[in-house]
C-alpha positions in Angstrom: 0.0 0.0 0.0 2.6 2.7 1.1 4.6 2.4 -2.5 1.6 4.9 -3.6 3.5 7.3 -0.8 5.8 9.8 -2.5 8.5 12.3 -1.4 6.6 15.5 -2.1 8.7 18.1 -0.2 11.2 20.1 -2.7 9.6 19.9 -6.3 8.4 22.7 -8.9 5.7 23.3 -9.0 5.0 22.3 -5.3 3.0 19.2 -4.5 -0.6 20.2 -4.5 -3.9 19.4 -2.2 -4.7 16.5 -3.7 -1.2 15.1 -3.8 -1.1 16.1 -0.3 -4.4 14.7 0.5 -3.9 10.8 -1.5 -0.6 10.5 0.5 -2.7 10.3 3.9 -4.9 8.4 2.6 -2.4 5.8 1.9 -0.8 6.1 5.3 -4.0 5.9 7.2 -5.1 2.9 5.0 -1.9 1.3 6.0 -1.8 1.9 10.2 -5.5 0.8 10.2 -5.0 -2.2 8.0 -8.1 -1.3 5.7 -8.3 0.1 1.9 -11.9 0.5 3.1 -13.6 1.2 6.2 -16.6 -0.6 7.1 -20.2 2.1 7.8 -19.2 2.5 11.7 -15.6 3.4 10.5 -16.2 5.4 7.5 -16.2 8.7 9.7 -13.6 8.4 12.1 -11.5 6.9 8.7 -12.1 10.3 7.1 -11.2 12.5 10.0 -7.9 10.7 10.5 -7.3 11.4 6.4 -8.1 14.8 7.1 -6.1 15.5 10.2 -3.0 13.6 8.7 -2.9 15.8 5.3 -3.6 19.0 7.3 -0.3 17.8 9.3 1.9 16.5 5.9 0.6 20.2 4.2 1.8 22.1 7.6 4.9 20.1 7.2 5.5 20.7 3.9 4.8 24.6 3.8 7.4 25.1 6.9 10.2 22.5 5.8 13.3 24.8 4.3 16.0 23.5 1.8 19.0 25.6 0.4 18.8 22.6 -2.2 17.1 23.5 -5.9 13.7 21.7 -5.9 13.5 19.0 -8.3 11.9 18.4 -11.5 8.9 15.8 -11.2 9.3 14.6 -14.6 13.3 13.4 -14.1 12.7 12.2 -10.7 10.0 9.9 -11.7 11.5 8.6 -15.1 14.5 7.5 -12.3 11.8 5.6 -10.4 11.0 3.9 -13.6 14.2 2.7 -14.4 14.9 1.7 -10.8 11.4 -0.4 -11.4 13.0 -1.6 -14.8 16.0 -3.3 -13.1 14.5 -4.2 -9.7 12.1 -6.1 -12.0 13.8 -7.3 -14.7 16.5 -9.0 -12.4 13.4 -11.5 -11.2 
């Protein structure tokens, strides 16, 4: 599940809500061991998605780097080749 979790901090352009908001709701899909709550968890579910991006955002808007942000579209062709060999070696 947490593969879906990506290093957002330091990019151009900067990692938006809804990158923000899918990252937590991988994480709290992974600590409570469900991709989907059941009806007498939907709500708490949601509130803990909401409370963890409002924390990653507050994070991520007060972290400071001297390094130059990175380009999205290098950084993820990388990944891809790191896929390529990690999966072409099995």
């Amino acid at each position: 599940m947490c593969r879906n979790i990506r290093t957002l901090y330091n990019f151009e352009p900067p990692a938006t809500d809804d990158e923000v908001h899918a990252a937590a709701l991988q994480y709290v899909r992974k600590i409570s061991g469900s991709t989907k709550p059941s009806q007498a968890n939907a709500e708490a579910f949601e509130r803990a998605v909401e409370a963890v991006a409002a924390v990653s955002r507050t994070l991520l808007d007060e972290l400071t780097t001297s390094a130059p942000p990175k380009n999205r579209e290098v950084e993820a062709a990388k990944m891809r080749a790191r896929a390529a060999k990690r999966y072409q070696a099995a």
